[in-house]
Biotite code that builds the C-alpha atoms (Angstrom):
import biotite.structure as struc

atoms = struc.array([
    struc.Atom([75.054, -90.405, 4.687], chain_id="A", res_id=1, res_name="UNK", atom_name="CA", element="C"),
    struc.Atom([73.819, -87.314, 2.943], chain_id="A", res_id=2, res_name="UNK", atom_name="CA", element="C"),
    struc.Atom([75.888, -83.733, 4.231], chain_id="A", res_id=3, res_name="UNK", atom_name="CA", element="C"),
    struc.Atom([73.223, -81.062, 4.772], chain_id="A", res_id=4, res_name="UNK", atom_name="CA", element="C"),
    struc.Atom([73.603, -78.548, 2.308], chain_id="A", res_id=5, res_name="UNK", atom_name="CA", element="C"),
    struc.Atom([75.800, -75.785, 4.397], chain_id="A", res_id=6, res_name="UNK", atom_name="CA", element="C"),
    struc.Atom([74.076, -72.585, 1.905], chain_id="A", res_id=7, res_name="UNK", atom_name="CA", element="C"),
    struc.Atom([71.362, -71.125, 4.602], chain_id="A", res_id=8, res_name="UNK", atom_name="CA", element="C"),
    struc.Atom([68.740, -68.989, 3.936], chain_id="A", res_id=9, res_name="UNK", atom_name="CA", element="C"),
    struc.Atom([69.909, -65.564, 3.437], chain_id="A", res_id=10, res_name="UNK", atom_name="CA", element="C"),
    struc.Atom([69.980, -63.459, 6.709], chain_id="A", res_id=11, res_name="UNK", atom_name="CA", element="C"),
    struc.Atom([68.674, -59.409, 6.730], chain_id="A", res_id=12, res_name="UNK", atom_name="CA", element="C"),
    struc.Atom([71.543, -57.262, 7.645], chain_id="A", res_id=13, res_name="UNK", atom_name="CA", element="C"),
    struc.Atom([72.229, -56.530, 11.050], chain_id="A", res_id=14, res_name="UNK", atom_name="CA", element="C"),
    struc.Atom([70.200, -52.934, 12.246], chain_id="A", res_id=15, res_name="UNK", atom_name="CA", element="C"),
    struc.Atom([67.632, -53.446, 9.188], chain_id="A", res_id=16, res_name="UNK", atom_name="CA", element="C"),
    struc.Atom([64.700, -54.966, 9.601], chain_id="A", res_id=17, res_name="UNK", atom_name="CA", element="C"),
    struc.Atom([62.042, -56.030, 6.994], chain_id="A", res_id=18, res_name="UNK", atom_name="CA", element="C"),
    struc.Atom([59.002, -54.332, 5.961], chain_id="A", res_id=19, res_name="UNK", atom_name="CA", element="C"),
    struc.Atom([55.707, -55.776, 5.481], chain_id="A", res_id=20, res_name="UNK", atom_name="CA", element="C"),
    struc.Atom([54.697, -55.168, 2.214], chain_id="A", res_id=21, res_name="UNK", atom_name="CA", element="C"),
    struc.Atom([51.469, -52.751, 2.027], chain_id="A", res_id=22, res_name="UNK", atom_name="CA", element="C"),
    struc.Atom([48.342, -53.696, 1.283], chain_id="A", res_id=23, res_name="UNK", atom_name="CA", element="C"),
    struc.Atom([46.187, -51.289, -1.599], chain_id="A", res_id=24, res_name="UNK", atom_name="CA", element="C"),
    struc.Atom([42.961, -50.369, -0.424], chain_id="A", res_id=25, res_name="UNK", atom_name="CA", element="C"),
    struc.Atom([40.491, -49.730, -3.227], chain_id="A", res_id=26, res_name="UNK", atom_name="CA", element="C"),
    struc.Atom([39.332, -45.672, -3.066], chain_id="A", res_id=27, res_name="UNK", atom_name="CA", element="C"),
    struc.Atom([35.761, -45.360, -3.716], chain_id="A", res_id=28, res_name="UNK", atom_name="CA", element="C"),
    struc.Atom([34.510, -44.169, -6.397], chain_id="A", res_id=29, res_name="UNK", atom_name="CA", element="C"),
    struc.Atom([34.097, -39.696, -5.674], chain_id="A", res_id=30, res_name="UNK", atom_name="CA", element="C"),
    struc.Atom([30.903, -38.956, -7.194], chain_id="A", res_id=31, res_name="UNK", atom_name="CA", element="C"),
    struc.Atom([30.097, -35.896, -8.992], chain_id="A", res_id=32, res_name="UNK", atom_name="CA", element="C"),
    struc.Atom([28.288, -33.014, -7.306], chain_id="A", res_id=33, res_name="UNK", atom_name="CA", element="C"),
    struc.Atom([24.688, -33.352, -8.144], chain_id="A", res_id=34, res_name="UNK", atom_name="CA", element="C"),
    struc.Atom([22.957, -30.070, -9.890], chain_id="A", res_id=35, res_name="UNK", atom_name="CA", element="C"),
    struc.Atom([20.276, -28.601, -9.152], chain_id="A", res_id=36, res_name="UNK", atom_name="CA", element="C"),
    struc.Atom([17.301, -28.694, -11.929], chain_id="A", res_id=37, res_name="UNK", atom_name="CA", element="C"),
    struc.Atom([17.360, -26.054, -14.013], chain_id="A", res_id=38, res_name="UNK", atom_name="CA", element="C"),
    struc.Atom([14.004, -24.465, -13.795], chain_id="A", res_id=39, res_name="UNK", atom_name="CA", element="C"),
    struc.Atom([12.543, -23.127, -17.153], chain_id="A", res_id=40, res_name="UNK", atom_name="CA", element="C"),
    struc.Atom([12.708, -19.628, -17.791], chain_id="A", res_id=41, res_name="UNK", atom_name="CA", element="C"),
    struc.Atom([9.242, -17.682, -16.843], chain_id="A", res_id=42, res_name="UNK", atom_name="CA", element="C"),
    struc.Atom([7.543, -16.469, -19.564], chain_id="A", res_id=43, res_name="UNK", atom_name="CA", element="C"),
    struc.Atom([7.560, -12.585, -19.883], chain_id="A", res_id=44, res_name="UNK", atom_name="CA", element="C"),
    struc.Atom([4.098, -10.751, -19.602], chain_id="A", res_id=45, res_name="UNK", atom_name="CA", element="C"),
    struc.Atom([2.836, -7.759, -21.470], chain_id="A", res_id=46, res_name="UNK", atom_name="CA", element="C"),
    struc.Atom([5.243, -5.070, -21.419], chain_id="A", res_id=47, res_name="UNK", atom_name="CA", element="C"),
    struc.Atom([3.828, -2.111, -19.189], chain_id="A", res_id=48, res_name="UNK", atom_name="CA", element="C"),
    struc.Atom([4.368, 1.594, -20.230], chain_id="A", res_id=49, res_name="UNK", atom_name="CA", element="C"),
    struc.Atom([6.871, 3.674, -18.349], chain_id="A", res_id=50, res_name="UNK", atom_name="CA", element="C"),
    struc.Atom([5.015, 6.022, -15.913], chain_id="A", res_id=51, res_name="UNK", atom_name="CA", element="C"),
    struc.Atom([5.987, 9.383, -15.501], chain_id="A", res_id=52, res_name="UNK", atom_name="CA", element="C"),
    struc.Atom([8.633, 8.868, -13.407], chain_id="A", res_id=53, res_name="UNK", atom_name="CA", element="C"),
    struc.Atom([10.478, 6.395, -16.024], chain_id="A", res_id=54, res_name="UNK", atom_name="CA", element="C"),
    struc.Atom([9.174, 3.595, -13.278], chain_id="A", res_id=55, res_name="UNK", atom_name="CA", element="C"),
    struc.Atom([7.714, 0.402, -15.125], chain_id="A", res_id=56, res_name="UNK", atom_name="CA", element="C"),
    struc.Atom([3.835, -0.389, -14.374], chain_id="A", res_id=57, res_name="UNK", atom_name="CA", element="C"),
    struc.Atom([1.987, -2.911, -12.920], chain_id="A", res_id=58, res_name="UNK", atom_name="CA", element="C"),
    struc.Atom([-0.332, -4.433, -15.599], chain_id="A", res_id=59, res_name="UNK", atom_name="CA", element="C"),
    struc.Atom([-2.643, -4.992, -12.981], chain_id="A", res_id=60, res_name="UNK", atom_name="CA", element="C"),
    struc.Atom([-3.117, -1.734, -11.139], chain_id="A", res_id=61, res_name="UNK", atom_name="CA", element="C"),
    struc.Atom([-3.380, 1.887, -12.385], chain_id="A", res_id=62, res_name="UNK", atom_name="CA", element="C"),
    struc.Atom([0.311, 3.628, -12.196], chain_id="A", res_id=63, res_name="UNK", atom_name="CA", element="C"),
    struc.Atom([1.003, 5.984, -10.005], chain_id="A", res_id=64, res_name="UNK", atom_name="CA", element="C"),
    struc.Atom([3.273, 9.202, -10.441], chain_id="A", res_id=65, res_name="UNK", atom_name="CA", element="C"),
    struc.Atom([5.510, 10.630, -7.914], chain_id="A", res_id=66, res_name="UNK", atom_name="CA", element="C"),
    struc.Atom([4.710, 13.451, -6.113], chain_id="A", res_id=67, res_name="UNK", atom_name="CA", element="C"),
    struc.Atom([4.580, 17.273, -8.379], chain_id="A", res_id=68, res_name="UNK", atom_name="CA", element="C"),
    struc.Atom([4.152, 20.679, -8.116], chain_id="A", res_id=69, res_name="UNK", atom_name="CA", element="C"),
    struc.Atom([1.511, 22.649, -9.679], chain_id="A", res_id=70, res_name="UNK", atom_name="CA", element="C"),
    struc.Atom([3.005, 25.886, -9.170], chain_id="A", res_id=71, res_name="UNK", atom_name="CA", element="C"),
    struc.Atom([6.391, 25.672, -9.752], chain_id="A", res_id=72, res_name="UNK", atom_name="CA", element="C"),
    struc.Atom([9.215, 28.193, -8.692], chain_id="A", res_id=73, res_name="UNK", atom_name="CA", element="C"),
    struc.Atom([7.796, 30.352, -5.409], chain_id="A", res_id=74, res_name="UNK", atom_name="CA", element="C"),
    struc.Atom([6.442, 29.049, -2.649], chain_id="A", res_id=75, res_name="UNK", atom_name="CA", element="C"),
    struc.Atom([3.413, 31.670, -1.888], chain_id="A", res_id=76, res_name="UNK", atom_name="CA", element="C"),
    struc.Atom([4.029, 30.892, 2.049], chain_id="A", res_id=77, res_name="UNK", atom_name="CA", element="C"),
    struc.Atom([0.919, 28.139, 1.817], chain_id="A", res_id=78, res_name="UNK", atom_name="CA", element="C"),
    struc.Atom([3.137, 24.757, 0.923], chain_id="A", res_id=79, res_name="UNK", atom_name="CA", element="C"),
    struc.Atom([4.090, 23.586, -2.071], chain_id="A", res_id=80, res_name="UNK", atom_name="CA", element="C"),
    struc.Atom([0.626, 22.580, -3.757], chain_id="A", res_id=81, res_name="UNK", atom_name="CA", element="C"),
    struc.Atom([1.906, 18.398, -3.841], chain_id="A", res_id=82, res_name="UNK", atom_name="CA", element="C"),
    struc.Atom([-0.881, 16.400, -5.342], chain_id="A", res_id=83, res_name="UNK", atom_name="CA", element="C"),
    struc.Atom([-0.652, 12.854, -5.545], chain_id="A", res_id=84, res_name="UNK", atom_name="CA", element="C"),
    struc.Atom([-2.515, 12.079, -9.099], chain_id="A", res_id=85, res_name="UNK", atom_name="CA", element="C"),
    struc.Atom([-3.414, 8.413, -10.065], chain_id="A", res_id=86, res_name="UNK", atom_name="CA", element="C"),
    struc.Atom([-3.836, 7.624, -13.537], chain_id="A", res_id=87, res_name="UNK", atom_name="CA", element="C"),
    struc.Atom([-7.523, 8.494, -14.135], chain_id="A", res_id=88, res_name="UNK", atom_name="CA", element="C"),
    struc.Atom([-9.633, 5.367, -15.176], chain_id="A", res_id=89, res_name="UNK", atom_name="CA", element="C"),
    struc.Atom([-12.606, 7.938, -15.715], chain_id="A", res_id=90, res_name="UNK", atom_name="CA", element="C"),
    struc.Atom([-14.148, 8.450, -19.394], chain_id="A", res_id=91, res_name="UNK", atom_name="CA", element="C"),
    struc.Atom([-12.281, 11.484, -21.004], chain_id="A", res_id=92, res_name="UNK", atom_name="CA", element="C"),
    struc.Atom([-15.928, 12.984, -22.339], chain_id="A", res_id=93, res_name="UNK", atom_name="CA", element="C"),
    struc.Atom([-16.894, 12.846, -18.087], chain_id="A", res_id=94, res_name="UNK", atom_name="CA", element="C"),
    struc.Atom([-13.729, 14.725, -17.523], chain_id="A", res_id=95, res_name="UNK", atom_name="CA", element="C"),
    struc.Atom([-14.323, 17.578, -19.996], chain_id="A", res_id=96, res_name="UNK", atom_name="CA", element="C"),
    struc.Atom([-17.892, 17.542, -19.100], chain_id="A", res_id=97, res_name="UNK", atom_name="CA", element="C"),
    struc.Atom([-16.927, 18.192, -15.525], chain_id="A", res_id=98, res_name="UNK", atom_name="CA", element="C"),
    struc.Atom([-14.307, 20.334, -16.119], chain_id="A", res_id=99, res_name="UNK", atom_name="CA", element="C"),
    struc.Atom([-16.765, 22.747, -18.370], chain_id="A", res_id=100, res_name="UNK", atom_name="CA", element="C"),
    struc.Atom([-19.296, 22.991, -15.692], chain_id="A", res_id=101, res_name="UNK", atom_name="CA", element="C"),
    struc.Atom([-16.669, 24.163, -13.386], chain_id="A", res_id=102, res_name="UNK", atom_name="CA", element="C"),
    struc.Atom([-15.713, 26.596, -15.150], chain_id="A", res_id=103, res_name="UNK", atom_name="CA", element="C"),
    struc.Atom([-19.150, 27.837, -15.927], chain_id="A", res_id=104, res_name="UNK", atom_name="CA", element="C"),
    struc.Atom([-19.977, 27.810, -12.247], chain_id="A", res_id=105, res_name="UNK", atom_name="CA", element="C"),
    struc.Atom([-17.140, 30.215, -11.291], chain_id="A", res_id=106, res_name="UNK", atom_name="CA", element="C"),
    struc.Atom([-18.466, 32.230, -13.614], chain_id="A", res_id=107, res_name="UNK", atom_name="CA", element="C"),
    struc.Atom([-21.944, 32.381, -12.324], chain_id="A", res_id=108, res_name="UNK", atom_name="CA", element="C"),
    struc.Atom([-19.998, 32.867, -8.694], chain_id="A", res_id=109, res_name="UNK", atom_name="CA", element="C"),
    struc.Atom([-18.745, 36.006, -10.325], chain_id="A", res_id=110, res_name="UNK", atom_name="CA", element="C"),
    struc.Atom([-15.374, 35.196, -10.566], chain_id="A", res_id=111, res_name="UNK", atom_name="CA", element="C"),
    struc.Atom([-13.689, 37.016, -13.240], chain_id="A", res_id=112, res_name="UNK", atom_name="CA", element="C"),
    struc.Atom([-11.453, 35.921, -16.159], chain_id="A", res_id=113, res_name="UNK", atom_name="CA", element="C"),
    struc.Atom([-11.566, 32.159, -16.148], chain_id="A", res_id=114, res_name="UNK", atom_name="CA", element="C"),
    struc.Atom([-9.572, 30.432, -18.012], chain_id="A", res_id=115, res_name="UNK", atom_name="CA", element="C"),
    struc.Atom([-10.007, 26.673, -19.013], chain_id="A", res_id=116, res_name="UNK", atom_name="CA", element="C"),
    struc.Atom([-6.559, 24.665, -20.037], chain_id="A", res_id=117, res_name="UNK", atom_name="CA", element="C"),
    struc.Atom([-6.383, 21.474, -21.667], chain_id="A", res_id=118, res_name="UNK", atom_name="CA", element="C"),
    struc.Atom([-3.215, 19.934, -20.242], chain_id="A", res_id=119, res_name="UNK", atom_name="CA", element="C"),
    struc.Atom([-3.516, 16.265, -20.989], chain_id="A", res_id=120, res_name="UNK", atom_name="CA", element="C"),
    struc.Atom([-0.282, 14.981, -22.227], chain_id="A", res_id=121, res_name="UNK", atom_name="CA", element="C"),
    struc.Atom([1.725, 18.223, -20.489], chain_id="A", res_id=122, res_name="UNK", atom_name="CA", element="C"),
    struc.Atom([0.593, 17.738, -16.925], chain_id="A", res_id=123, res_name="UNK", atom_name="CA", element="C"),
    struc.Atom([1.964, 14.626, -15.175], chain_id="A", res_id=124, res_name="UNK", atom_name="CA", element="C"),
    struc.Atom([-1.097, 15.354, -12.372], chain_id="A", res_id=125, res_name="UNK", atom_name="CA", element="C"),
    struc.Atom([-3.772, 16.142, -14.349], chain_id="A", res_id=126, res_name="UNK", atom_name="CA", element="C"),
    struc.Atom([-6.096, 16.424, -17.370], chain_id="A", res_id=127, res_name="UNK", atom_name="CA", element="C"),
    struc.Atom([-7.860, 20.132, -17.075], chain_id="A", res_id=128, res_name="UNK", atom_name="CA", element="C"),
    struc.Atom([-7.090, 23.436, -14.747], chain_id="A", res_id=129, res_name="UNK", atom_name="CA", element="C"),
    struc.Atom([-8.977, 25.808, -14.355], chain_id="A", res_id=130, res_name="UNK", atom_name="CA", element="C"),
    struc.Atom([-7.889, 29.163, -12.921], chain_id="A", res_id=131, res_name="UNK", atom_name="CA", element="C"),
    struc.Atom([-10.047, 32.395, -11.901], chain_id="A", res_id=132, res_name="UNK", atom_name="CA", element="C"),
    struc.Atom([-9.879, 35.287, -9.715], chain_id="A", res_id=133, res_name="UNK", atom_name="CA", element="C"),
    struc.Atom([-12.364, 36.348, -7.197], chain_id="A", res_id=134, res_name="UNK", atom_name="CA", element="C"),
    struc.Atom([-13.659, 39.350, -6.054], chain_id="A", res_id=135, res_name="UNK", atom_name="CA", element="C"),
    struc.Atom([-12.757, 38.958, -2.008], chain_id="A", res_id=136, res_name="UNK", atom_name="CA", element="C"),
    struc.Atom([-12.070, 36.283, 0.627], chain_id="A", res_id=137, res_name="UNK", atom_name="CA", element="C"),
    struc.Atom([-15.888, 35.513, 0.959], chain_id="A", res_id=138, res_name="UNK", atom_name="CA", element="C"),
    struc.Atom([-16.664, 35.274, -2.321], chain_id="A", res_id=139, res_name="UNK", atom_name="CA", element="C"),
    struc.Atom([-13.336, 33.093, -3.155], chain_id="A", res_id=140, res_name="UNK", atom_name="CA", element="C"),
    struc.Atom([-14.429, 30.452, -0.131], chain_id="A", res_id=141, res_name="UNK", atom_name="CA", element="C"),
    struc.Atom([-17.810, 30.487, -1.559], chain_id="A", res_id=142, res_name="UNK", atom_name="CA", element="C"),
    struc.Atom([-16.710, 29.653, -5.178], chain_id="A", res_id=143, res_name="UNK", atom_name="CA", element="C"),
    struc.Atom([-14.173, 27.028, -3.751], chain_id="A", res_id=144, res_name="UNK", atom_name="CA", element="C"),
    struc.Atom([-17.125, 25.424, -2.448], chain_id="A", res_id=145, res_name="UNK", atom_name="CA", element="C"),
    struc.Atom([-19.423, 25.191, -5.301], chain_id="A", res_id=146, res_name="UNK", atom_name="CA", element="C"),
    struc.Atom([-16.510, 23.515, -6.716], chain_id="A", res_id=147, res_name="UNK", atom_name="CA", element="C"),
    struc.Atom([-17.085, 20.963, -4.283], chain_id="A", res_id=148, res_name="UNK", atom_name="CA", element="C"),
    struc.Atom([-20.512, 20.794, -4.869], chain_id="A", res_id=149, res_name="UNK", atom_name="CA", element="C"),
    struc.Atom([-20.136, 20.458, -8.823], chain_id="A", res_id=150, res_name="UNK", atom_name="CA", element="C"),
    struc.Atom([-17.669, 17.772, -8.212], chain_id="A", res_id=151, res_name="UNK", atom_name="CA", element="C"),
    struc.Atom([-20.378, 15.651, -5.755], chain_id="A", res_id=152, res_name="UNK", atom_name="CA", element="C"),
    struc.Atom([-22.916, 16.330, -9.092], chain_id="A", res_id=153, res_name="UNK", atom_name="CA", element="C"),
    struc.Atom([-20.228, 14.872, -11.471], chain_id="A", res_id=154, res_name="UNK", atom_name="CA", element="C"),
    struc.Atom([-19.643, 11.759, -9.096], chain_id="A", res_id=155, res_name="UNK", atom_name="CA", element="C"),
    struc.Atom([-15.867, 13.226, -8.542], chain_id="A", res_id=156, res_name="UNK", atom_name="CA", element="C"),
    struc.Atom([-14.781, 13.344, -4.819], chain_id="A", res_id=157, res_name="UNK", atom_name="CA", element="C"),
    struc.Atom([-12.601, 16.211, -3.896], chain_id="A", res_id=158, res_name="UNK", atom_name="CA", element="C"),
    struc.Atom([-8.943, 14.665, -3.072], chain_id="A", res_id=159, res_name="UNK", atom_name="CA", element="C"),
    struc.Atom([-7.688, 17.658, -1.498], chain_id="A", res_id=160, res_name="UNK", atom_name="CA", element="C"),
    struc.Atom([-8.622, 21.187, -0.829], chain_id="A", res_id=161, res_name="UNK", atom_name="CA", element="C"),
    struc.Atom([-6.317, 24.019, 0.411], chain_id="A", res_id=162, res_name="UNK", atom_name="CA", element="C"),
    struc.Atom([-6.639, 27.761, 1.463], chain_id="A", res_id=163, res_name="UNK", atom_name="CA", element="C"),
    struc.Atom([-3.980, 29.762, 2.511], chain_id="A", res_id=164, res_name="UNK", atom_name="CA", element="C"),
    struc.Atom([-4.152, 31.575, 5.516], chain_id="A", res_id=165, res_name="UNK", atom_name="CA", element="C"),
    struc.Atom([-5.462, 35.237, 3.795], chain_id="A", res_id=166, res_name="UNK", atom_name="CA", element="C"),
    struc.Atom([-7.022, 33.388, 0.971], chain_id="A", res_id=167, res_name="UNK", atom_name="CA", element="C"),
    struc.Atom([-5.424, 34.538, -1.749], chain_id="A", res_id=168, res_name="UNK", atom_name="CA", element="C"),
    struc.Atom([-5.226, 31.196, -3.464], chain_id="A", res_id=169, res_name="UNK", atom_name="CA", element="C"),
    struc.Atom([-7.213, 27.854, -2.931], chain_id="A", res_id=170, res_name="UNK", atom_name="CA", element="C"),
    struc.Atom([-6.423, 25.452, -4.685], chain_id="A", res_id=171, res_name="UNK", atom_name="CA", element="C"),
    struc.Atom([-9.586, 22.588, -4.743], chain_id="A", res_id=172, res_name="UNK", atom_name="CA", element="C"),
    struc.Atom([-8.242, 19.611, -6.881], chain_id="A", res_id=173, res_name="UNK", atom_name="CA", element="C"),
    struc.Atom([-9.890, 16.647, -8.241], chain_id="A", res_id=174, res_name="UNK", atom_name="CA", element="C"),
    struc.Atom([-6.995, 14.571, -9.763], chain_id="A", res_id=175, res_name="UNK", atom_name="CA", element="C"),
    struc.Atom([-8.258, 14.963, -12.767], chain_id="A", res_id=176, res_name="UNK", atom_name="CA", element="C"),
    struc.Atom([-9.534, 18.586, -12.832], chain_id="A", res_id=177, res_name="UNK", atom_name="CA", element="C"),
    struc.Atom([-7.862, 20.847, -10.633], chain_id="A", res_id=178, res_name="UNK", atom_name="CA", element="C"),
    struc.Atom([-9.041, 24.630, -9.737], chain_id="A", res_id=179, res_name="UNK", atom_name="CA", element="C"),
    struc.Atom([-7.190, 27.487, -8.584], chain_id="A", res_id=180, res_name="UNK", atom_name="CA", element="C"),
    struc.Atom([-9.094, 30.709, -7.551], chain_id="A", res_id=181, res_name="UNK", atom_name="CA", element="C"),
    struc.Atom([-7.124, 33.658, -7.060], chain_id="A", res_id=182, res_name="UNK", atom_name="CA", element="C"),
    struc.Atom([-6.771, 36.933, -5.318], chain_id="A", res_id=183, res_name="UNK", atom_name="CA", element="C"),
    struc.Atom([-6.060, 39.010, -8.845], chain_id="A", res_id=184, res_name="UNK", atom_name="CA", element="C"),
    struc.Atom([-2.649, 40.681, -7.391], chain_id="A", res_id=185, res_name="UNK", atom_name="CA", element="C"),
    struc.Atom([-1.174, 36.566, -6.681], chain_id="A", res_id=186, res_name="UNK", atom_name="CA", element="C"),
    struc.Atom([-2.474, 35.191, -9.746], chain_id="A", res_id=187, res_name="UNK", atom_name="CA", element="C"),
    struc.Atom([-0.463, 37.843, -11.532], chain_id="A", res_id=188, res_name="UNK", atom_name="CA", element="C"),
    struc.Atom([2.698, 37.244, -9.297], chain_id="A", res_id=189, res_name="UNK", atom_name="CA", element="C"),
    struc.Atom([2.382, 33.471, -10.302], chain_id="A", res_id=190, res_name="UNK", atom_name="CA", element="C"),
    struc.Atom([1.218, 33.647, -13.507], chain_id="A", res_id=191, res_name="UNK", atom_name="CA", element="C"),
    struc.Atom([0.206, 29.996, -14.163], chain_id="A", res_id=192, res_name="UNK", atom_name="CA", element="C"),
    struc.Atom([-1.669, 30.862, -17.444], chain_id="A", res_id=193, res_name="UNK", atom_name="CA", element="C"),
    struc.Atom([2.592, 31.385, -18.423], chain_id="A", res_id=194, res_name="UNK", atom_name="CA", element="C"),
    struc.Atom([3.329, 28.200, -16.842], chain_id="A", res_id=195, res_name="UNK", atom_name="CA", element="C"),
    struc.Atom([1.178, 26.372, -19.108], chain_id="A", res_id=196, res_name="UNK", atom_name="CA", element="C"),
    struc.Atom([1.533, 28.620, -22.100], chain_id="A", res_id=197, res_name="UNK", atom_name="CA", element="C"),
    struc.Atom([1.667, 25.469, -24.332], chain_id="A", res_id=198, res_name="UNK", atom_name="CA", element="C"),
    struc.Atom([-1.778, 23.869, -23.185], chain_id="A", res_id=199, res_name="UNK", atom_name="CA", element="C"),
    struc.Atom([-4.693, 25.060, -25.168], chain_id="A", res_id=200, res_name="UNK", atom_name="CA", element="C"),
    struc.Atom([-7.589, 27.440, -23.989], chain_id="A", res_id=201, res_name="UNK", atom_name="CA", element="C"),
    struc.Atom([-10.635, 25.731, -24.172], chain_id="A", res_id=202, res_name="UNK", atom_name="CA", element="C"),
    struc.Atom([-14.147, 27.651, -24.829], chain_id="A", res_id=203, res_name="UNK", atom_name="CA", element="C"),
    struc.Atom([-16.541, 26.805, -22.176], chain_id="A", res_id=204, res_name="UNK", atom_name="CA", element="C"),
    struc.Atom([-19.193, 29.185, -21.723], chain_id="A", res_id=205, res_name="UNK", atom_name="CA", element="C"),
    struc.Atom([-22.900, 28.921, -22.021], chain_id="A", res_id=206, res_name="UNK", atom_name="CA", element="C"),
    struc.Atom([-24.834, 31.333, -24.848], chain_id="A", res_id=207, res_name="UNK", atom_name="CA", element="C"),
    struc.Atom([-26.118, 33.382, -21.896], chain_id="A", res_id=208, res_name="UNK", atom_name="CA", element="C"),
    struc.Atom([-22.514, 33.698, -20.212], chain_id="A", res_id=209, res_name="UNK", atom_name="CA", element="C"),
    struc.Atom([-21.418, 35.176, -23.830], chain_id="A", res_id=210, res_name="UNK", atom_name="CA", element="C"),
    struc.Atom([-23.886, 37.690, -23.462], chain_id="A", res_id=211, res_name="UNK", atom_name="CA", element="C"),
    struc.Atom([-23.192, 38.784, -20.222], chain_id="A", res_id=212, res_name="UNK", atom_name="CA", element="C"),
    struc.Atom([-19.364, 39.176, -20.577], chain_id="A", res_id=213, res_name="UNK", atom_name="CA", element="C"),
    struc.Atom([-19.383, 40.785, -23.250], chain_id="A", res_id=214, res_name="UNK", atom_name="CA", element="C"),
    struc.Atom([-21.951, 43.187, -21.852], chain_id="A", res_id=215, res_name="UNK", atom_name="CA", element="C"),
    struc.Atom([-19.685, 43.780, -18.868], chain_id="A", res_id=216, res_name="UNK", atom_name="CA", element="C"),
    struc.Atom([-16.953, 44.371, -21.425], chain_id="A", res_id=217, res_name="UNK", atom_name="CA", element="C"),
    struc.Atom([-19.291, 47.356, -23.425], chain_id="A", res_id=218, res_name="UNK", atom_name="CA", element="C"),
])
């Protein structure tokens, strides 16, 4: 009779015990974050001229400039004179035209010494000013508003009008024309034909207004 082999199966050591072999588990695949589209640059439009506050324009709307003051320095106790100009859209011939027969009216009001200045390209707030000195109070209001008047003939609404409180200077201004009539004593204190020494003087009166000055001047 066959003996039973006496080798046996090897036994773990005692205080060990086996360990079940672990099992891989496949990782899925990590995907890459998806991008967004990449949109296609927009095209650049026309490039707008700088206003005169170094602000870009709109191409679509006239430009606007910031806030100035026509009489600069002093403050005559009326406010600082701030008009808010728009880039005129107006034809530069209707400006002049307008302008002229301003100046021609204060001279038919009697005002004395008027003075027409072409200030287009100095001015940020306007094209033409016109200054003059009147005679008294009553006859400054008056003038002030024929200038009113010549500016509802010329299809030009008066922005803004302002008298000080013993009219010594109004100021009537129409964007692009602006008009200051003055008491003679503050129109020499201020001296805005010096503030705008560089813009030229302009010849605006009629054959008939020759005449006449220089008959008041004989």
């Amino acid at each position: 009779m066959a003996k039973r082999s006496s080798a046996a199966s090897p036994k773990p050591a005692s205080g060990s015990a086996s360990k079940p072999a672990r099992k891989k588990v496949a990782k899925a695949p990590t995907k890459s974050p998806t991008k967004a589209p990449v949109k296609a640059p927009l095209k650049a439009g026309p490039a707008s001229k700088p206003d005169a506050a170094g602000e870009p324009a709109s191409p679509r709307a006239p430009r606007r400039s910031k806030p100035s003051i026509i009489a600069r320095g002093e403050d005559p106790g009326i406010g600082e004179h701030r008009l808010f100009a728009s880039t005129s859209l107006s034809d530069p011939k209707a400006i002049k035209a307008f302008a002229l027969d301003a100046a021609r009216t204060l001279s038919d009001d009697k005002c004395e010494d008027v003075q027409l200045l072409h200030v287009s390209g100095i001015s940020q707030v306007s094209d033409y000013i016109i200054i003059a000195s009147g005679t008294s109070d009553r006859q400054m209001s008056s003038s002030a508003d024929d200038m009113e008047d010549v500016g509802v003939r010329h299809g030009w609404k008066t922005f803004r009008r302002h008298d000080d409180d013993r009219t010594t200077w109004i100021v009537v201004d129409f964007v692009d024309v602006v008009v200051h009539v003055f008491e003679p004593n503050t129109r020499a204190h201020y001296d805005l034909e010096m503030l705008w020494a560089d813009a030229p003087r302009l010849e605006w009166e009629r054959p008939d207004q020759v005449k006449r000055n220089r008959a008041g001047l004989e």
